[in-house]
Each structure stands twice: as C-alpha cells, then as structure tokens.
C-alpha positions, 0 to 999 in steps of 0.5 A: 250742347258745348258741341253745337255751339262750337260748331256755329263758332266754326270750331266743332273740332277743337277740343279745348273750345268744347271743354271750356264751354262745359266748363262755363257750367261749373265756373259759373254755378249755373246750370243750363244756360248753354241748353237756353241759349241753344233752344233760343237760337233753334226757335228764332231760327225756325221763325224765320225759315217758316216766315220765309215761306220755307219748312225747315224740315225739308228745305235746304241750306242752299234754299235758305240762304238764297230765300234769305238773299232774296227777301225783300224785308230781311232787316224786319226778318231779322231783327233780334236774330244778332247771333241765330244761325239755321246749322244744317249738315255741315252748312251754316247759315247766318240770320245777322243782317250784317253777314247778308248785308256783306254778302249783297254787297260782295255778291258772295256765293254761298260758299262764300258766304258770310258767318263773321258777324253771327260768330262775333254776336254769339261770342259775346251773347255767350258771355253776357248769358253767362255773366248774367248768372256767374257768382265768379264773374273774374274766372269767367272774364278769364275764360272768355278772353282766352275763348276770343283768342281762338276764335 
C-alpha cells in the first residue's frame, strides 16, 4: 500500500519513503489507515471518471485528462477530490481543481501537466488520517517533517 501512495507522491522508487510510510502503521498502533486511505481515493476517483461519461476500465490517461480539461463543471466534479488522483500505467492524473485550474491557465499539456496541488493535499491528508488515530503524535510530527522534506 506505502507503494502506491509513494507513487502519487512521485516517488515509487524511493525506498525510504516506502518504509517510513509502513512505518506509520507500527508508529502510530493503528492499523489500516493507508488500506482506507487508498480505497478512498480509488472510489472518489472512479466517481469522477464515470461522472465524466468515461469508463474507467477502458479509458485512457490521456482521455481522462482531456475529458477533465474540458468539463464544463470541474469545480462541482471535483469537490472534496483535494488529494484523489486517477494512477494509471505510469501516468497520473490530478482531480485537485487547482492542478487543472494551473493547467487551463498555462495551457499545459498532458505532459506537462500539473500533480503539485494533489501531491501537497495528499501529504498532509497522510498526516491528518494518521494523526486522527496515533497514541505518539510527537513520533509521528517527526516522521512527516522529515516525509515534506523529500518530497
């Protein structure tokens, strides 16, 4: 699980991101929270690709993207998606209305495109689902400081 969130953060490869996230789990004496957090962002994401007209088995990163650039009501769509992002192949794509926002305004391509507000919001809702249940909240303040520092 530490894996895939590694991999929205941009950063599948980094070991040490991978085993401090698993170490949330033991720091914090709860269990789960990353299994939650990951099921959350799989639903809200495929809410949004099927509200899009879009079946998410099927459709493309690029075809998503571009149905998201070019959705009439992307703030409603995207409401509450702060730190969701649609992982497929090798390509994300952000749902934070900020990254699209920032990708209308420079006329980013897909390559190009935006994940800096998505990686920023799943950062901290990390933290805040983590602290929500840690008994060690110091060890666990530690932990993230040192987690925004590489990312």
């Amino acid at each position: 699980m530490a894996m895939f969130l590694a991999r929205l953060l941009g950063r599948s490869d980094d070991s040490l991101l991978i085993h401090t996230i698993n170490n949330f789990e033991k720091t914090t004496h709860s269990s789960n929270v990353d299994v939650v957090l990951i099921s959350d962002i799989w639903k809200k994401s495929h809410n949004c690709i099927k509200k899009l007209g879009l079946d998410s088995t099927d459709s493309t990163p690029r075809e998503i993207y571009q149905a998201l650039i070019n959705y009439s009501d992307a703030k409603n769509l995207l409401k509450n998606c702060e730190y969701v992002a649609v992982a497929i192949g090798d390509e994300i794509i952000s749902l934070n209305i900020k990254d699209l926002k920032q990708d209308k305004a420079n006329s980013s391509t897909f390559e190009m495109r935006s994940l800096h507000f998505m990686r920023q919001a799943l950062l901290n809702e990390i933290e805040a689902r983590y602290v929500v249940s840690s008994v060690s909240r110091d060890k666990l303040a530690q932990l993230m400081k040192w987690l925004r520092h590489r990312i």
